[in-house]
ZAKOL-529080 format. One record per residue (C-alpha): residue number from 1; residue in three letters; x, y, z. Coordinates in nm, 2 decimals. Each point is the difference from the previous one (the first is absolute). Layout:
REM ZAKOL-529080
+-----+-----+--------+--------+--------+
!   n ! res !      x !      y !      z !
+-----+-----+--------+--------+--------+
! NUM ! ALA !      X !      Y !      Z !
...
+-----+-----+--------+--------+--------+
***
This chain:
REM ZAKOL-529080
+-----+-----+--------+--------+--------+
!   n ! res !      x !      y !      z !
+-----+-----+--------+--------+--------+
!   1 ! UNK !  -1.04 !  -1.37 !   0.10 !
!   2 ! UNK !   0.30 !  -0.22 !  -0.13 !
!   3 ! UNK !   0.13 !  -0.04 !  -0.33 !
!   4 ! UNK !   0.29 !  -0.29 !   0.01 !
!   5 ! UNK !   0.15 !  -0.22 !  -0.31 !
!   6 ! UNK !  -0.12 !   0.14 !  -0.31 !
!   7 ! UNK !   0.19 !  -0.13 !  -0.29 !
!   8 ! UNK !   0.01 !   0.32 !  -0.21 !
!   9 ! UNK !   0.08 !   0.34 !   0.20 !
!  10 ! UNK !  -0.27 !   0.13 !   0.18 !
!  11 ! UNK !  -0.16 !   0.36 !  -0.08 !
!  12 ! UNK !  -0.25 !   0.13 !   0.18 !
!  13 ! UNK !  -0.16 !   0.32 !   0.04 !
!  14 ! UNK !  -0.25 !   0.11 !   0.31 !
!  15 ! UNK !  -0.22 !   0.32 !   0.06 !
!  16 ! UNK !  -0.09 !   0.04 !   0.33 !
!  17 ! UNK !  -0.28 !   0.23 !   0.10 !
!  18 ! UNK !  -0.02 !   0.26 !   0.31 !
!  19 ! UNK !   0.24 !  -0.15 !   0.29 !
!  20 ! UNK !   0.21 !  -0.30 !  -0.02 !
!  21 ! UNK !   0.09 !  -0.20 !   0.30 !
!  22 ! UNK !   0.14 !  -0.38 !   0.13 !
!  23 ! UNK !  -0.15 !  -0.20 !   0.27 !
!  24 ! UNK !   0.26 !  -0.02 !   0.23 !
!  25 ! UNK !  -0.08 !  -0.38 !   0.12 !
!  26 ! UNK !   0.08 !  -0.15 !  -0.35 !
!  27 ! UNK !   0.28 !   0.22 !  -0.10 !
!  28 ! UNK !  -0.15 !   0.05 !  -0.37 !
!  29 ! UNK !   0.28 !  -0.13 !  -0.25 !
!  30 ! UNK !   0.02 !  -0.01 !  -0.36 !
!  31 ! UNK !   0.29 !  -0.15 !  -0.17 !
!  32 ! UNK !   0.04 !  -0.02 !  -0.37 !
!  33 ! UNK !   0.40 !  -0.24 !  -0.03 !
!  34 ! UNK !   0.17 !  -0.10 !  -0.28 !
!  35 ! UNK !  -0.06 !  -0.40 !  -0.03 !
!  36 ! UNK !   0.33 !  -0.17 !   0.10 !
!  37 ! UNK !   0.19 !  -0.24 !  -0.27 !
!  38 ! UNK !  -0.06 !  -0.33 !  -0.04 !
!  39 ! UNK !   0.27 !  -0.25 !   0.07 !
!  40 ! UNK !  -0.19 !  -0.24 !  -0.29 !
!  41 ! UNK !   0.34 !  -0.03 !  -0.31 !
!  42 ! UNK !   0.24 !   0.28 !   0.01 !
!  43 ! UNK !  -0.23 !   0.20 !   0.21 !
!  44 ! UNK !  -0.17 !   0.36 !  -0.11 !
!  45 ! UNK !  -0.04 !   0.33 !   0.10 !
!  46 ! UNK !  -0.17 !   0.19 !   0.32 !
!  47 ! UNK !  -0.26 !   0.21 !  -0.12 !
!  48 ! UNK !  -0.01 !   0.34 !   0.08 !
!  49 ! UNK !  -0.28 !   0.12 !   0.25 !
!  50 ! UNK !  -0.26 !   0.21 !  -0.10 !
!  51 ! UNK !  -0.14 !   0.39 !   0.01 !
!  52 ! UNK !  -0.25 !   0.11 !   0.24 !
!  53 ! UNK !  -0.14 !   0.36 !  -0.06 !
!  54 ! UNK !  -0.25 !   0.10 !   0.27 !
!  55 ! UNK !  -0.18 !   0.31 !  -0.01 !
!  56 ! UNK !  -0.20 !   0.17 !   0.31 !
!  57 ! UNK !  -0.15 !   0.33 !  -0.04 !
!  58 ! UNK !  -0.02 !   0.03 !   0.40 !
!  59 ! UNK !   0.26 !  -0.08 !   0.30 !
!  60 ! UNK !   0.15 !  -0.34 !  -0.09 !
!  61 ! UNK !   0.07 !  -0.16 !   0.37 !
!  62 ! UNK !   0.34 !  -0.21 !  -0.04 !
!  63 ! UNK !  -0.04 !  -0.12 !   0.34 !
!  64 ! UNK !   0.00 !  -0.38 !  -0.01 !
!  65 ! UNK !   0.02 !  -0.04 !  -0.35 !
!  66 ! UNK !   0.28 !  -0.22 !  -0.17 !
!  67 ! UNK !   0.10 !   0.00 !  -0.43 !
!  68 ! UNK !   0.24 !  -0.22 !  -0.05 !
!  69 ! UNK !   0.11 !  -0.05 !  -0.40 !
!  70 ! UNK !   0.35 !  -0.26 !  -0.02 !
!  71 ! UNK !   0.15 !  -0.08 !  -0.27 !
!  72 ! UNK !   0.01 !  -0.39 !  -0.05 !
!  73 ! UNK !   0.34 !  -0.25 !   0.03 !
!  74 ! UNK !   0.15 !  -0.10 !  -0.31 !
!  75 ! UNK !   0.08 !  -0.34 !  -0.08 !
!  76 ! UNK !   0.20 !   0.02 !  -0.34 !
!  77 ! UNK !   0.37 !   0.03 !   0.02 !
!  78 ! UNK !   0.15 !   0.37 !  -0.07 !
!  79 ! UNK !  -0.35 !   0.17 !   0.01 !
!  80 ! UNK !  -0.11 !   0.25 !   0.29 !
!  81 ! UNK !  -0.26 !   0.00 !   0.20 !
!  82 ! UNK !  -0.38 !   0.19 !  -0.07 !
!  83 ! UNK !  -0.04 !   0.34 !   0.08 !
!  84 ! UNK !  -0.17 !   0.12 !   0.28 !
!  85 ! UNK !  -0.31 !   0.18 !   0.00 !
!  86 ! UNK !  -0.11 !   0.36 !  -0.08 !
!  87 ! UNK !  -0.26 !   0.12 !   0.23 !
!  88 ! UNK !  -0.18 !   0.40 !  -0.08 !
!  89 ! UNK !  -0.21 !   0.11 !   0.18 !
!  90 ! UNK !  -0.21 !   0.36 !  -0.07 !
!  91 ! UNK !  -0.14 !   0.14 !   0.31 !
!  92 ! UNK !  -0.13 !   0.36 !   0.16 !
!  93 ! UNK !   0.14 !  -0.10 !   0.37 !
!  94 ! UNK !   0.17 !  -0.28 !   0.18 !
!  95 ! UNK !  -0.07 !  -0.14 !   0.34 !
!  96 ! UNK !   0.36 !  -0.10 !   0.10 !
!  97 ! UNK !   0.22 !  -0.08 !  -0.24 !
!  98 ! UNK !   0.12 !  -0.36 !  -0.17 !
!  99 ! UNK !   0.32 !  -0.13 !   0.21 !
! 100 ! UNK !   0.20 !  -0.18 !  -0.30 !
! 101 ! UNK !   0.11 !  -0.34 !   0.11 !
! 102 ! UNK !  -0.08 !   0.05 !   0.33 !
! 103 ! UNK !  -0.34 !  -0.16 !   0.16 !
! 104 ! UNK !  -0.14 !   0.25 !   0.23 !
! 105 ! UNK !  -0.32 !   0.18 !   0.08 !
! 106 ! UNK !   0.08 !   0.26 !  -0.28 !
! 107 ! UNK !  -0.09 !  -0.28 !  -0.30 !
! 108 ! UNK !   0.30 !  -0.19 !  -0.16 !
! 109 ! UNK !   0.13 !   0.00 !  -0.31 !
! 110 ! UNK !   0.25 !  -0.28 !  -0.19 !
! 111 ! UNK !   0.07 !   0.03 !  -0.37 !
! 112 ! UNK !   0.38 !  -0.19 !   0.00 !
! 113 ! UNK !   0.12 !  -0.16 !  -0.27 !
! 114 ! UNK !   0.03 !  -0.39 !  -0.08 !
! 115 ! UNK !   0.31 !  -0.18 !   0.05 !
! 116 ! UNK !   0.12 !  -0.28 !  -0.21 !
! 117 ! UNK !   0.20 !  -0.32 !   0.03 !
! 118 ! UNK !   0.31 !   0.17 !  -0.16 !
! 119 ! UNK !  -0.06 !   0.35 !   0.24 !
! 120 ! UNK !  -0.07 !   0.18 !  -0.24 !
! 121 ! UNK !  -0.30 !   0.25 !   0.15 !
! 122 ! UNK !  -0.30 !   0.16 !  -0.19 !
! 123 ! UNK !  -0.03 !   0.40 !  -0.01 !
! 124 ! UNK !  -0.14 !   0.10 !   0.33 !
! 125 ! UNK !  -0.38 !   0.15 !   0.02 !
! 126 ! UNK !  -0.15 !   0.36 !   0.02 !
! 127 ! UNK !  -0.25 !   0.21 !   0.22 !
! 128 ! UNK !  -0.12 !   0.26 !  -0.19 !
! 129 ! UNK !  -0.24 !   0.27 !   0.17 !
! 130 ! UNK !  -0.21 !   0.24 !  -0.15 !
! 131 ! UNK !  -0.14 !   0.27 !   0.20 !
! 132 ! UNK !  -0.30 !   0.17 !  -0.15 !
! 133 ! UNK !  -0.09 !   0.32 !   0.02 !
! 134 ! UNK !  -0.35 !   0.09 !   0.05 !
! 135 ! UNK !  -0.10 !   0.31 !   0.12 !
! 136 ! UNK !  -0.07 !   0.00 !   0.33 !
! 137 ! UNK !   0.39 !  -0.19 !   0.03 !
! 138 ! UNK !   0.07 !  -0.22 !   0.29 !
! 139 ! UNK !   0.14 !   0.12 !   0.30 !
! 140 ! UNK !   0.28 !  -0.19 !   0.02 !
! 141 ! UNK !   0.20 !   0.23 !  -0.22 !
! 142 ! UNK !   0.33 !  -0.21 !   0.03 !
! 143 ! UNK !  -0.14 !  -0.36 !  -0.07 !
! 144 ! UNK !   0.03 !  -0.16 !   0.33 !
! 145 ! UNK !  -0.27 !  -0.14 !   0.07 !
! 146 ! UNK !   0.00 !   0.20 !   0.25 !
! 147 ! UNK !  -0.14 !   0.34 !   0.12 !
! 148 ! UNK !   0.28 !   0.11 !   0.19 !
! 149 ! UNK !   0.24 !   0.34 !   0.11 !
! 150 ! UNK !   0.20 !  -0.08 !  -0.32 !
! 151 ! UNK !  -0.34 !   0.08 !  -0.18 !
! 152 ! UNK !  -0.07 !   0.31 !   0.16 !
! 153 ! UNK !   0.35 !   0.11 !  -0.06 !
! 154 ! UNK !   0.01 !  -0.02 !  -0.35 !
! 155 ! UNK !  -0.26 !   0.24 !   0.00 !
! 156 ! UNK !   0.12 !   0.22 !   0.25 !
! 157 ! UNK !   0.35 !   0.01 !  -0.22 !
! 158 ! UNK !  -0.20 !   0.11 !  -0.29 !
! 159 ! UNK !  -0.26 !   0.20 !   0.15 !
! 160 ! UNK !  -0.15 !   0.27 !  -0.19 !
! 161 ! UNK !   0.14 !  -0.13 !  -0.34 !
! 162 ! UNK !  -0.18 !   0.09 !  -0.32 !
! 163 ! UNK !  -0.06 !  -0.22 !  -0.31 !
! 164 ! UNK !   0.24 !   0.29 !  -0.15 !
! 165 ! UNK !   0.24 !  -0.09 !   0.22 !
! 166 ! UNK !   0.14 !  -0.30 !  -0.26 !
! 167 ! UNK !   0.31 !  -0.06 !   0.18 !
! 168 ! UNK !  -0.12 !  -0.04 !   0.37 !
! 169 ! UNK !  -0.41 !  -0.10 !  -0.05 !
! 170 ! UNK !  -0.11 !  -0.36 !   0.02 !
! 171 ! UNK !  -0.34 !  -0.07 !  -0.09 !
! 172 ! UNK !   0.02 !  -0.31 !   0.25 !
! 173 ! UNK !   0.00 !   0.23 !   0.29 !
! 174 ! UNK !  -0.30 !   0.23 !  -0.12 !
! 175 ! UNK !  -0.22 !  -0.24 !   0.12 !
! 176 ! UNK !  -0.33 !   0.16 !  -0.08 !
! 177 ! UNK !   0.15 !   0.13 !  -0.35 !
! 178 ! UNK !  -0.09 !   0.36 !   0.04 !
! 179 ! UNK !   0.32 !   0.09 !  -0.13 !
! 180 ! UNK !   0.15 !   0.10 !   0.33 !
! 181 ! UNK !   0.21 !  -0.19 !   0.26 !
! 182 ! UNK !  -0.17 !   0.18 !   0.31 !
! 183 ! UNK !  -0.19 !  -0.10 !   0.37 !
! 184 ! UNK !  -0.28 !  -0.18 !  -0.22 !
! 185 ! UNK !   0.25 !  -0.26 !  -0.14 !
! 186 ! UNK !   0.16 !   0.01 !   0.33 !
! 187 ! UNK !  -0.32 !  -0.03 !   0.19 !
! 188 ! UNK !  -0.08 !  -0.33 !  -0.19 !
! 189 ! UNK !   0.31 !  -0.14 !   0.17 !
! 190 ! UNK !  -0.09 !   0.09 !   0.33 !
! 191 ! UNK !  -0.31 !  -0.14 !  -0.02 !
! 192 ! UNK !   0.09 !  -0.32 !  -0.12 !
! 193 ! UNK !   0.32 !   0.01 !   0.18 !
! 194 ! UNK !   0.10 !  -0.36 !   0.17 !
! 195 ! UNK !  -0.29 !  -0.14 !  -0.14 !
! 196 ! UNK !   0.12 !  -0.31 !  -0.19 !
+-----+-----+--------+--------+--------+
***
């Protein structure tokens, strides 16, 4: 799906059910940019690019997939440039996480600012990720994307922890929310270990 050019800032809010992936052929892309100035008169503002909220109660695959929410150029003398984009997503696992700026298999992510004639630049964008955390809790206990050794030692570091242990427990790595970090929650990681 692509959103380009809408004249008012563009909001929009998607629930996803079960597991979200891109087609890796056609690099899915949604962009959301601040419209640029015109050059019509004294010129006017760049608007400022739009929210995206997404919401996935499953594993939301990042693999191939591209947001991109810039700010647009401004035209009028002495006035900056649209802000970029702000781009939350709420999730229970990733597959891979966004690279910001950078194409690459691991999805892509641009939310600059706009520039303007006098180079005076908008107020850069913002990722904002929000882990949920439904019982049974994703492997991935450090937000990866990944199921990797850094997983398994987290749980290892805290293993046997109570929830009465306030200082030291983290209900992220009590993965099956029995109120114990133990072999269960550690077990999980095994067996999804390497898997995405």
């Amino acid at each position: 799906m692509t959103f380009r050019r809408a004249i008012l800032s563009l909001s929009l809010a998607l629930a996803v059910v079960g597991y979200s992936s891109f087609v890796p052929s056609s690099f899915a892309s949604s962009g959301w940019d601040g419209v640029n100035g015109s050059y019509d008169g004294a010129g006017t503002r760049g608007g400022n690019a739009g929210v995206v909220n997404i919401t996935v109660p499953g594993l939301f695959n990042t693999t191939n997939a591209r947001f991109i929410g810039k700010g647009g150029y401004t035209t009028l003398s002495g006035t900056a440039g649209g802000n970029g984009g702000v781009f939350q997503i709420n999730y229970h696992g990733l597959v891979r996480n966004f690279t910001g700026g950078i194409p690459s298999p691991n999805g892509y992510l641009n939310f600059t600012f706009g520039g303007s004639t006098d180079g005076l630049n908008g107020s850069a964008g913002s990722i904002v990720y929000v882990k949920d955390s439904v019982c049974p809790r994703d492997a991935d206990v450090t937000g990866e994307g990944r199921i990797t050794v850094s997983d398994s030692g987290s749980i290892v570091n805290t293993y046997n922890n109570v929830t009465s242990d306030v200082s030291t427990f983290i209900d992220a790595y009590d993965i099956n929310c029995d109120g114990i970090i133990n072999v269960i929650d550690l077990a999980r990681v095994g067996f999804e270990f390497g898997t995405r």
